[in-house]
N, CA, C and O atoms as a DFTB+ gen file, in Angstrom:
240 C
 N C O
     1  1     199.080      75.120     147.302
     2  2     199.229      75.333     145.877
     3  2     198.042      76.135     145.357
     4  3     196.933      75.607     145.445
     5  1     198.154      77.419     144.796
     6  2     197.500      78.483     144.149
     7  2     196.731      77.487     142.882
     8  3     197.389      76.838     142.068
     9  1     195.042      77.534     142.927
    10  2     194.646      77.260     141.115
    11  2     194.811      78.047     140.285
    12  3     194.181      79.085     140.492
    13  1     195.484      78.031     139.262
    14  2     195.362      78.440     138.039
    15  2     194.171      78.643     137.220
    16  3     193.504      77.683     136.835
    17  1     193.963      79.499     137.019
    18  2     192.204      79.808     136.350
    19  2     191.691      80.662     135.303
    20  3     191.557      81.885     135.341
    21  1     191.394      79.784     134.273
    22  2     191.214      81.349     133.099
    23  2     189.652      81.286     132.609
    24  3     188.941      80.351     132.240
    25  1     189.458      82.513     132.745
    26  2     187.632      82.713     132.617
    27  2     187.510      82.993     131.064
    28  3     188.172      83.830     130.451
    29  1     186.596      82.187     130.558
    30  2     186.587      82.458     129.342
    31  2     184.932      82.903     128.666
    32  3     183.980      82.127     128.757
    33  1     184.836      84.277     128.000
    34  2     183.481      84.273     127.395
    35  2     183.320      84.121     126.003
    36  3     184.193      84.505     125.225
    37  1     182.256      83.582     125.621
    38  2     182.466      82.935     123.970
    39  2     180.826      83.242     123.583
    40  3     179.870      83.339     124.353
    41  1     180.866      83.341     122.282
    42  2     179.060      83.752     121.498
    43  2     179.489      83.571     120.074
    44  3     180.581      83.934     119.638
    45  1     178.365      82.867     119.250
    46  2     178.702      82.587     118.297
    47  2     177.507      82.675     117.314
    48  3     176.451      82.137     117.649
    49  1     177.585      83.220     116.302
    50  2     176.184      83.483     115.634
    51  2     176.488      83.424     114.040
    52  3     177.537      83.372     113.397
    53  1     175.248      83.451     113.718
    54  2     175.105      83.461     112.100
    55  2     173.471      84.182     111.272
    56  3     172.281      84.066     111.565
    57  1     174.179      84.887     110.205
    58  2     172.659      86.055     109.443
    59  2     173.042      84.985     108.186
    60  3     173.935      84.738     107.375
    61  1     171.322      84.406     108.753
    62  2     171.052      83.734     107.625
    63  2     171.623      81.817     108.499
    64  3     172.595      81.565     109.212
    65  1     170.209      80.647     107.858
    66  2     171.061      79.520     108.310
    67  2     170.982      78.614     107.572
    68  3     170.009      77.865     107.653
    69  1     172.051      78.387     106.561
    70  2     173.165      78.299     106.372
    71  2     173.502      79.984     106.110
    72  3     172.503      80.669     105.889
    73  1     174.489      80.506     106.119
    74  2     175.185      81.982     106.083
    75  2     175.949      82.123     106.739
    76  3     176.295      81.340     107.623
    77  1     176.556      83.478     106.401
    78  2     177.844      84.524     106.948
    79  2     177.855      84.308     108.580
    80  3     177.105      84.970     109.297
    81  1     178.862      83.223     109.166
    82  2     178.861      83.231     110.985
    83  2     180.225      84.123     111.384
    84  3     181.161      84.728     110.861
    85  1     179.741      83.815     112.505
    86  2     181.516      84.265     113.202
    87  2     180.995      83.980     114.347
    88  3     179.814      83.758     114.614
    89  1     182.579      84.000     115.522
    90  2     182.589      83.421     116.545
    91  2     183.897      84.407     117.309
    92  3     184.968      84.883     116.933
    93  1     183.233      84.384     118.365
    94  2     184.365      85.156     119.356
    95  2     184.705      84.922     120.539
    96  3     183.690      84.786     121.221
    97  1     185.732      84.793     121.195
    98  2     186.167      84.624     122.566
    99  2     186.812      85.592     123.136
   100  3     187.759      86.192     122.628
   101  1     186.251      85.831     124.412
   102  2     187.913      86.607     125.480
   103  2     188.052      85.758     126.411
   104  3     187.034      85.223     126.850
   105  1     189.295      85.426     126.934
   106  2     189.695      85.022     127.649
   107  2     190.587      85.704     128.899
   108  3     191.430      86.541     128.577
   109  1     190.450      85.425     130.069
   110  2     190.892      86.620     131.333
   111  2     191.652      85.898     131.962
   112  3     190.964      84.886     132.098
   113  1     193.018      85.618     132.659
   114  2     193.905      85.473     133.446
   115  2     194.985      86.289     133.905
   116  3     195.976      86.744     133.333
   117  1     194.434      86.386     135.405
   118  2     194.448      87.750     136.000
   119  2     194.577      88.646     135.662
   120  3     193.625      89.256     136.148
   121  1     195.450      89.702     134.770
   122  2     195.253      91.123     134.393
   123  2     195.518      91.165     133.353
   124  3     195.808      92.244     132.836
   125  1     195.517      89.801     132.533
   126  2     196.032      89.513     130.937
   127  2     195.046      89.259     130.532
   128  3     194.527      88.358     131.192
   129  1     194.202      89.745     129.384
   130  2     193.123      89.974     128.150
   131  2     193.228      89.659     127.359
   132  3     193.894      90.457     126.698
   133  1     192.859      88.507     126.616
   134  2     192.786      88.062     125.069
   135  2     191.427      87.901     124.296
   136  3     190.541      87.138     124.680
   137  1     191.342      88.690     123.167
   138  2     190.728      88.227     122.526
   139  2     190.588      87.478     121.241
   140  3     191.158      88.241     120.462
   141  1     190.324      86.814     120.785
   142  2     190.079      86.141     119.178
   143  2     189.190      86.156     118.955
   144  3     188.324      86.491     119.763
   145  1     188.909      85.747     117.560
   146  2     187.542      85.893     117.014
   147  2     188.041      85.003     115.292
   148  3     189.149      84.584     114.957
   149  1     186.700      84.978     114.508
   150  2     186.908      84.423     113.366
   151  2     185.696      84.426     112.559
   152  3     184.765      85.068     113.045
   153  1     185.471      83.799     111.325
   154  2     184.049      83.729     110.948
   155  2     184.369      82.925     109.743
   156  3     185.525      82.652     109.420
   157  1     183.017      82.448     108.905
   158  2     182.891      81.338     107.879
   159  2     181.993      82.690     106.923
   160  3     181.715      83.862     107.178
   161  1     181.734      81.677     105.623
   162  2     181.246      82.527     104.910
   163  2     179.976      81.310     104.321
   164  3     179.122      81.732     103.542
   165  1     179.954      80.257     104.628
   166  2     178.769      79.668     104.203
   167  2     178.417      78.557     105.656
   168  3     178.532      77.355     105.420
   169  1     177.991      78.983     107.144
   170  2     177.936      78.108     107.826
   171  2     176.402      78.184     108.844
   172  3     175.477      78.980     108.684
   173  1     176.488      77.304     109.689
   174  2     175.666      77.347     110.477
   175  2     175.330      77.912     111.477
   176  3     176.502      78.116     111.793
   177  1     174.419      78.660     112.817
   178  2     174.563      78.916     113.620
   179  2     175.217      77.669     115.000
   180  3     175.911      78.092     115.925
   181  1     174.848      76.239     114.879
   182  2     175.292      75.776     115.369
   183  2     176.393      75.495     115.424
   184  3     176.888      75.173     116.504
   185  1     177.325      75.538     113.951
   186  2     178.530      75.166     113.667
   187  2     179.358      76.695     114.758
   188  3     180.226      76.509     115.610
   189  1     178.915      77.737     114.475
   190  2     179.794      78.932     115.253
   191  2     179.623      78.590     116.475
   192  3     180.573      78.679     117.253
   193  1     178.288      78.094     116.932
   194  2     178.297      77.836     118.477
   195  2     179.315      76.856     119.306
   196  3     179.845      77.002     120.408
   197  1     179.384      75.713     118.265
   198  2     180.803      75.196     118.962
   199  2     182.192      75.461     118.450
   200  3     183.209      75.050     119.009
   201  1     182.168      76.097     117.470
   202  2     183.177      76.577     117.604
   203  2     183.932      77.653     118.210
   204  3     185.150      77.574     118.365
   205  1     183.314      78.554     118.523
   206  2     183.841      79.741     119.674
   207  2     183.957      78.660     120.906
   208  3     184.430      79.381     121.784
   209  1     183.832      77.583     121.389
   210  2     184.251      76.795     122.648
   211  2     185.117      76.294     121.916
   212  3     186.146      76.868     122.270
   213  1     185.468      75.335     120.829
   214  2     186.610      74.514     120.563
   215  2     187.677      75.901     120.733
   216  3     188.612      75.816     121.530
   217  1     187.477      77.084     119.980
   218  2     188.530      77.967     119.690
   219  2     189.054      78.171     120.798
   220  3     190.267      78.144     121.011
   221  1     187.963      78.454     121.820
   222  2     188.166      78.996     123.464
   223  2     189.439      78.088     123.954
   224  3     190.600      78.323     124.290
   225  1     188.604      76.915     123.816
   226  2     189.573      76.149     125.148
   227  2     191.023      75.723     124.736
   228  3     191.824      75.264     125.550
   229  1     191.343      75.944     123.168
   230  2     192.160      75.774     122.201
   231  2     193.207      76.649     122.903
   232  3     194.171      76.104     123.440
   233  1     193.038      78.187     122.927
   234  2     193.860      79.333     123.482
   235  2     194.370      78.946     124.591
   236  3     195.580      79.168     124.641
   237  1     193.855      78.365     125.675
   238  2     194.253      78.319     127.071
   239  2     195.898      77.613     127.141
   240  3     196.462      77.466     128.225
């Protein structure tokens, strides 16, 4: 039985803390490319940091 496997890269930042974040993912399974992305308008750098992983593993 073949694993199933999706590679995922995620970064998440913010100007200014509290301020303007956003958060982005791609995700790769085998020759299929996704990306998302998103952002807040009054948040944290930590808050984007987990959220580009909740978003990530959300997609799969």
């Amino acid at each position: 039985m073949q694993k199933e496997e999706v590679t995922i890269y995620t970064d998440g930042a913010c100007s200014g803390n509290p301020g303007k974040g956003g958060w982005g993912a791609v995700l790769i399974y085998g020759d299929v490319e996704k990306q998302i992305s998103g952002a807040e308008e009054n948040t944290t750098n930590n808050q984007m940091e987990l959220t580009r992983s909740n978003r990530g593993f959300k997609a799969t």
